[in-house]
C-alpha positions in Angstrom: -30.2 -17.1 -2.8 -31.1 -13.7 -4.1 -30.3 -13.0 -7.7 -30.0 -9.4 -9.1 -32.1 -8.6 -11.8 -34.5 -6.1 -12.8 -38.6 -5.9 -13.4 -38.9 -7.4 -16.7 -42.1 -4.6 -18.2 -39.6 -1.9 -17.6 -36.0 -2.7 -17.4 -33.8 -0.8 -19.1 -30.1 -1.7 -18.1 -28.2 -2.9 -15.3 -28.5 -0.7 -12.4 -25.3 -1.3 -10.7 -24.9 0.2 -6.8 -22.6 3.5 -6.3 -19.6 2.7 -4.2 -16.4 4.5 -3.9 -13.5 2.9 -5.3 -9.9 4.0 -5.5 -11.2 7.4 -4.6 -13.3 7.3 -6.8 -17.2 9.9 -6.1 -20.2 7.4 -6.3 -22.4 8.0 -9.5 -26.0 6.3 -8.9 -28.1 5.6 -12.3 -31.1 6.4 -11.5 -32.5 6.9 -14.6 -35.4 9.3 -15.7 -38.6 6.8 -15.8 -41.0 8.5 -13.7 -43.1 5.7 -13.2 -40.5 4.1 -11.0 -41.5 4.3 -7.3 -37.4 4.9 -6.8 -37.2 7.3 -9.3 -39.2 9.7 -7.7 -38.2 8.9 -4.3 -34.5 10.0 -5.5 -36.1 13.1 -7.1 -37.9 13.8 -4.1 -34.4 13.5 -1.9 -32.5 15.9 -4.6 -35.4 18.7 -4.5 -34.4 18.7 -0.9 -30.7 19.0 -0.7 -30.5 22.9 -1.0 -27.0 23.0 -2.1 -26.1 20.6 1.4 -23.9 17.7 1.1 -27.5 15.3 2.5 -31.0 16.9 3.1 -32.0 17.9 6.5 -33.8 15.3 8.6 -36.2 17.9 9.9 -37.6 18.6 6.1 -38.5 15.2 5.6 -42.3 13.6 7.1 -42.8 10.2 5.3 -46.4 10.2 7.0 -47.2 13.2 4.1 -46.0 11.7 1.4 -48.9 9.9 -0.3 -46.9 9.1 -3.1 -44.1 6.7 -1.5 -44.6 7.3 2.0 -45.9 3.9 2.8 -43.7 1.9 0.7 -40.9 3.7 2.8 -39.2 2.8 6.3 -36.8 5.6 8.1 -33.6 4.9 10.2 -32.3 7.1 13.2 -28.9 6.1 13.7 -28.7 8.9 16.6 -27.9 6.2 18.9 -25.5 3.9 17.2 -25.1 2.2 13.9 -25.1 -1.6 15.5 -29.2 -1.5 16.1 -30.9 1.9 14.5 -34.4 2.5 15.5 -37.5 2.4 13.2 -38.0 5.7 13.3 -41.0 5.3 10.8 -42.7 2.2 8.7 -44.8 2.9 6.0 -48.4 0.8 6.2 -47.8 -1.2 2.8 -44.4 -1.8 4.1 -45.5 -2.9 7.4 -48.7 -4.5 5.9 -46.7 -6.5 3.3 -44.1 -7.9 6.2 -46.8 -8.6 8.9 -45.1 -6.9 11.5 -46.9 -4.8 14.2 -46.0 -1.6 16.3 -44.2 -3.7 18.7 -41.0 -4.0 15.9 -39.0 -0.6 16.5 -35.1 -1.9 15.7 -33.7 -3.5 13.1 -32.7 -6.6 14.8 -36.3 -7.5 15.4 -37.1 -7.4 11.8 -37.6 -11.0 10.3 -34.6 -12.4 8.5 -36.9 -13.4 5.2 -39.3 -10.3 5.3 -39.3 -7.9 2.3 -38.4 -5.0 5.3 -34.8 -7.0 5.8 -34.1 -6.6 2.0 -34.5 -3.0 2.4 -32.1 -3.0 6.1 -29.7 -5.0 4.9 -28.0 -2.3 2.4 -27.9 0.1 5.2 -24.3 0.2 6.0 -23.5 0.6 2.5 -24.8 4.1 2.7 -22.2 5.0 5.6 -19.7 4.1 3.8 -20.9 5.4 0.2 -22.0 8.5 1.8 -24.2 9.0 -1.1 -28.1 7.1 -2.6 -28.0 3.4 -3.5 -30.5 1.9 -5.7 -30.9 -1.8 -5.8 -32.9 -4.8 -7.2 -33.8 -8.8 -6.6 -35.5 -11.2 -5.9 -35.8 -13.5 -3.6 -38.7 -16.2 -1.5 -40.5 -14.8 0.9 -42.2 -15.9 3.8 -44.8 -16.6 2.5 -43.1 -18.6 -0.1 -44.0 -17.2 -3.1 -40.8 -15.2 -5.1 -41.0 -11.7 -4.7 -39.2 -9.3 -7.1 -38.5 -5.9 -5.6 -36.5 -2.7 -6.1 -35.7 -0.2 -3.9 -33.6 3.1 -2.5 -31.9 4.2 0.2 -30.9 7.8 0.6 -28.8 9.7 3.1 -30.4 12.3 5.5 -28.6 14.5 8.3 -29.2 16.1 11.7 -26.1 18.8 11.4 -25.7 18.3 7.3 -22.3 16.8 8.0 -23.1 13.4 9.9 -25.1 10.6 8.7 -27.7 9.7 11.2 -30.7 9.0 9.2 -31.7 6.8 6.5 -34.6 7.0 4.5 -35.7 3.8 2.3 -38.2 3.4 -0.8 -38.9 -0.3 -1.6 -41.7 -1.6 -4.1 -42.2 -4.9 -4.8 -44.6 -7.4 -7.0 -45.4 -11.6 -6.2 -44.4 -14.0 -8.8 -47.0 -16.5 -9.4 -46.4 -20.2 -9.3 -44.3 -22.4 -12.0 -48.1 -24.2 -13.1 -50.2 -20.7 -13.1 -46.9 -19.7 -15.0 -46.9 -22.2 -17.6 -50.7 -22.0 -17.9 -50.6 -18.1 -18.8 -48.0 -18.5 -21.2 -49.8 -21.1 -22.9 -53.1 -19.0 -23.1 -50.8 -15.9 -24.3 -48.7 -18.3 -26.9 -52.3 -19.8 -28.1 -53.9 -15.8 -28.4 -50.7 -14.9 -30.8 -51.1 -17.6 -33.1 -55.1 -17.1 -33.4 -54.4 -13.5 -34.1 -54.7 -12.4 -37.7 -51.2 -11.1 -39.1 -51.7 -7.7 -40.6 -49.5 -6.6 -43.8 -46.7 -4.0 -44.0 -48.2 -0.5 -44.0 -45.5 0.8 -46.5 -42.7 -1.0 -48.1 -39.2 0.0 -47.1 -37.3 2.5 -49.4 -34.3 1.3 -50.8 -33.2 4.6 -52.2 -35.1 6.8 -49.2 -33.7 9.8 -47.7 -30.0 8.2 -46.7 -30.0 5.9 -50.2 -26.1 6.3 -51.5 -24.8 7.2 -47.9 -22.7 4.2 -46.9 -23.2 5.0 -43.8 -25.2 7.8 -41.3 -23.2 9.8 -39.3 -23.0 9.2 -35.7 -25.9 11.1 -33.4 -24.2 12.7 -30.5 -24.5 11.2 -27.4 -27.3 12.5 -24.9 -27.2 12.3 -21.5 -30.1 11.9 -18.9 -30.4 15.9 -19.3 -31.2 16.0 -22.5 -28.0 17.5 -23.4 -25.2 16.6 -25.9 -22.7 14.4 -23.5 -19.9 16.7 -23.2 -16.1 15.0 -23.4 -14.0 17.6 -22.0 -12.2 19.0 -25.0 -11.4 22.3 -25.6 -13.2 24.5 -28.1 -11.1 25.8 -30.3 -12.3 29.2 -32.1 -15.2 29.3 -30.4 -16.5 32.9 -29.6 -16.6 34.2 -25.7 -20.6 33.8 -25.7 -20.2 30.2 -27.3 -17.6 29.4 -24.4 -19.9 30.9 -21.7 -22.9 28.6 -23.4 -20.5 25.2 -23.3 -19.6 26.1 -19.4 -23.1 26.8 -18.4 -24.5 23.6 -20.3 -21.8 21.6 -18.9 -22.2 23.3 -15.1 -26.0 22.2 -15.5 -25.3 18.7 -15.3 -23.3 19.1 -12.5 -26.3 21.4 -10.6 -28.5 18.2 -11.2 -26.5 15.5 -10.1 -25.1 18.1 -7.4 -21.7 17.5 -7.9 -21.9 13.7 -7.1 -19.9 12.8 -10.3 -16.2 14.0 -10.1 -15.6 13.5 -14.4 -18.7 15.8 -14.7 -17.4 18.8 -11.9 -14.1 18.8 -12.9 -15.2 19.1 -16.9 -16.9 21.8 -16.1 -14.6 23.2 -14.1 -12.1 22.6 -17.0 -15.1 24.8 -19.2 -14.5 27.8 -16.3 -10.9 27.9 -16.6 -11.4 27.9 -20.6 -13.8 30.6 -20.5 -11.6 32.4 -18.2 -9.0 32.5 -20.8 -11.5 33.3 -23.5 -12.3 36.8 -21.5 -8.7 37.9 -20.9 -9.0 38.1 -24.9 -11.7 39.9 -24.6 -12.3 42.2 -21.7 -15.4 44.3 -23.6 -17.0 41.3 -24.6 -16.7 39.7 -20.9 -17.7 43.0 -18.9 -21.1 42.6 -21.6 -21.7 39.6 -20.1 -21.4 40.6 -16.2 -23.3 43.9 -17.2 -26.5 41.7 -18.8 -26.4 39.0 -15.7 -25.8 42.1 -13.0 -22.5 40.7 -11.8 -20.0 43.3 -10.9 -16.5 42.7 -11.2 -14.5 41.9 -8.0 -10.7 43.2 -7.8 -9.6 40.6 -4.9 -11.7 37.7 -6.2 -11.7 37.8 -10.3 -12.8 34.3 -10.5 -16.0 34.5 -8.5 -17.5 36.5 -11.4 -16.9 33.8 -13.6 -17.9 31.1 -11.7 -21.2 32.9 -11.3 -21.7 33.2 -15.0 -21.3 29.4 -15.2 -22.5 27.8 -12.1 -25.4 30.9 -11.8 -25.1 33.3 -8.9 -28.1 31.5 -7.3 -25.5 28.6 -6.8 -24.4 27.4 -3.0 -21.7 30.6 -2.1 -19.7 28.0 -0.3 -19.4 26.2 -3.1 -18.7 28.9 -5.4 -16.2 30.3 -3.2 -14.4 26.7 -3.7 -14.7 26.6 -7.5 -12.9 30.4 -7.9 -10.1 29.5 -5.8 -9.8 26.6 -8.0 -9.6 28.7 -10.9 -7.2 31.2 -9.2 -4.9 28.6 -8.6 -4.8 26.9 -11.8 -4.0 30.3 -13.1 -1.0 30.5 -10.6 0.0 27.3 -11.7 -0.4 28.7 -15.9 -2.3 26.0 -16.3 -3.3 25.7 -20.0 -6.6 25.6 -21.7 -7.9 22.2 -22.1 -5.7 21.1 -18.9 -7.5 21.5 -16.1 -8.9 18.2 -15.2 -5.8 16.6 -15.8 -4.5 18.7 -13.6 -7.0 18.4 -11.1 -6.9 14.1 -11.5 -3.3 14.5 -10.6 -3.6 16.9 -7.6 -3.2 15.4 -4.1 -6.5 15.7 -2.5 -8.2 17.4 -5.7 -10.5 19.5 -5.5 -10.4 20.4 -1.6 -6.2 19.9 -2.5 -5.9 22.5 -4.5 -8.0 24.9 -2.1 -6.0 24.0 0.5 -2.8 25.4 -1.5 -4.1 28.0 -2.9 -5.3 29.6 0.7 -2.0 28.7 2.2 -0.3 30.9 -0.7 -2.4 33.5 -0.1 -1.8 34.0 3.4 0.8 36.3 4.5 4.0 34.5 6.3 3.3 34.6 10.4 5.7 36.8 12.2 8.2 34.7 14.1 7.1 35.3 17.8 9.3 36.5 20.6 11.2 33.8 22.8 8.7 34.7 26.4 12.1 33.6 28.1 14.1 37.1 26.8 11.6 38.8 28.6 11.4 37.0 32.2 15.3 37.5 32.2 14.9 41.1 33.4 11.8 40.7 35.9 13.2 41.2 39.4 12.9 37.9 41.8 9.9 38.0 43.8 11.1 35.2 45.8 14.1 32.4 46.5 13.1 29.0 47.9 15.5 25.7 47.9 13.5 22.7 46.2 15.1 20.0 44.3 13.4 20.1 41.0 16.3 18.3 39.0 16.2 21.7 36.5 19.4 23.2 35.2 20.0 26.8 36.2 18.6 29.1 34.2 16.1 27.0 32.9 12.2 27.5 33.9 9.5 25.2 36.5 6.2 25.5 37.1 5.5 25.7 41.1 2.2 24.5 42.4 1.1 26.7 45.3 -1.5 26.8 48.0 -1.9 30.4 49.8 -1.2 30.2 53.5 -1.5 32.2 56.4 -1.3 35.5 56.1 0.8 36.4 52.5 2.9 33.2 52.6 2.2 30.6 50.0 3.0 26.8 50.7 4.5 25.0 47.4 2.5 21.8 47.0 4.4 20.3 43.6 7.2 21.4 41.3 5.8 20.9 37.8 9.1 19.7 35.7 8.3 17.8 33.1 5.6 19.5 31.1 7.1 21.7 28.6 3.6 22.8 27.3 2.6 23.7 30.2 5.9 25.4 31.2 6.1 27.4 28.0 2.3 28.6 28.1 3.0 30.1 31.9 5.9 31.9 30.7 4.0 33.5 27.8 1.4 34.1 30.2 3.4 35.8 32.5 5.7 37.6 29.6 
């Protein structure tokens, strides 16, 4: 039986797999060690994104990369998710499993093989529709327990559909429990022999914090390097500190591309405050737009300040998105501070409130005319007795074949398709 766990020289956590739950966006913790194989294989699928919800397929060749390439195996699902095709198997990986070219689906690939660790997390993806890091170990065929970590990421044909999957697996041999036991002995026997070395400097009791009961709490940093930011509202804070706040918050959202819901909607929440911050002070906010070359637009006033957060460089679709969000809080009065409640308790949130907001906007539809008013003055071109079982006055489709000079033979009385029957009289209104 496989049991989860990490490599023991560079663990740093539990690295638990992203999954949706109760709505809820996947998050995968990745972490920042660039000396993991995954890491970099993640970083490598993010630099290739470009603003799209997955990378294209056609911008990834595993053969190139030197890096990860052959620790790496590639899934076309173009065909059907039951038995994808080996689109590509890196040498290590195929080296490492024994397998030759003949093995081009997954059904072929050995149950026990390091390759069917990788496979078997494959329909996770579809449903996550976002990366998945994992970790093991488990006896191989060779019999000897392997420990292994690996990554699958998401790619796309028409950036909406996921048809390709692109895994990063590296792995290490456990030796046996006697070469085990005789290492540790050798290692246990080295400590003791070493010679023990004093203290370098004895500890301070009244150092730099002596009479402080106790230090105040470091704020929290997140993989960004920046101050974790909980959401609240700045109160007092000056338009250029709101703007700073927004754009710091917004930055963790551009590097995890909008994968985590709490971070998009906090900085969303920073927009809306920052929004409010500038209707205070209009000469103060046109500063701003005049030193980032942002001109102010009449129909869309949030789209400025969504550029000034998100950066005007940001994907337009997604821009477009985040101002209507905006606009539509500011329908609603939301307050300052309130946004990602109010966005948490939105049907449909984010795409919800888009949705409502472009539905107020658009002007109410002009009833159209009833096509019957206007057939009730065209002249009768013809009468003809057929039993159609349709009251008088009421309307029938009539199938005809042309005949013989200008007669027409009725083949079927259509009478039961209103859909039809209405879209003939509008066509002939």
């Amino acid at each position: 039986m496989d049991n989860v766990r990490g490599f023991d020289e560079d663990r740093t956590g539990t690295d638990d797999e992203a999954a949706y739950a109760g709505g809820t966006e996947p998050v995968l913790d990745i972490g920042s060690d660039e000396r993991r194989m995954h890491v970099r294989a993640y970083n490598h699928w993010v630099s290739l994104l470009q603003g799209r919800a997955y990378p294209s397929i056609e911008d990834l060749d595993p053969a190139s990369i030197a890096d990860f390439g052959p620790h790496s195996v590639l899934l076309d699902f173009s065909r059907g998710i039951e038995d994808p095709i080996i689109a590509f198997l890196g040498s290590a990986l195929r080296e490492e499993c024994g397998l030759d070219s003949s093995v081009t689906q997954i059904s072929q690939v050995p149950s026990r093989s390091l390759l069917s660790r990788l496979t078997d997390h494959y329909l996770q993806i579809i449903a996550n529709r976002a990366p998945i890091g994992f970790e093991a170990e488990f006896i191989a065929t060779r019999g000897h327990n392997t420990m292994y970590r690996g990554i699958l990421m998401p790619f796309s044909s028409d950036e909406d559909t996921i048809d390709f999957i692109y895994g990063v697996i590296n792995w290490k041999e456990l030796v046996d429990a006697e070469t085990q036991a005789k290492l540790d002995a050798e290692v246990a026997e080295s400590v003791r022999a070493a010679p023990r070395t004093p203290a370098n400097a004895p500890v301070w009791a009244d150092g730099p914090s002596g009479g402080f009961d106790g230090a105040a709490p470091e704020p929290e940093i997140s993989d960004t390097g920046m101050t974790v930011d909980d959401g609240s509202p700045m109160l007092g804070a000056s338009l250029s500190d709101q703007l700073m706040l927004a754009q710091q918050t917004a930055a963790a959202v551009r590097a995890h591309d909008t994968r985590s819901r709490a971070t998009l909607y906090r900085a969303l929440g920073r927009a809306h405050d920052f929004a409010a911050c500038a209707d205070a002070d209009p000469a103060g906010y046109q500063a701003l737009l005049d030193d980032a070359g942002i001109a102010v637009q009449l129909r869309a006033p949030m789209t400025p300040i969504v550029k000034l957060v998100f950066g005007a460089d940001y994907d337009k679709t997604r821009l477009t998105e985040f101002a209507t969000v905006l606009s539509h809080a500011r329908r609603a009065g939301v307050a300052t501070g309130g946004l990602g409640v109010f966005l948490d308790g939105f049907e449909g949130g984010i795409k919800g409130v888009v949705k409502a907001e472009r539905a107020l906007r658009q002007p109410a539809s002009k009833a159209q005319a009833d096509p019957a008013d206007a057939l009730r003055s065209r002249p009768t071109l013809a009468s003809v007795s057929i039993d159609t079982h349709v009251a008088t006055g009421d309307y029938v489709v009539l199938l005809a074949r042309a005949g013989s000079g200008d007669t027409l033979d009725i083949v079927a009385a259509i009478d039961d398709d209103s859909v039809l029957t209405h879209r003939a009289m509008r066509a002939a209104s």
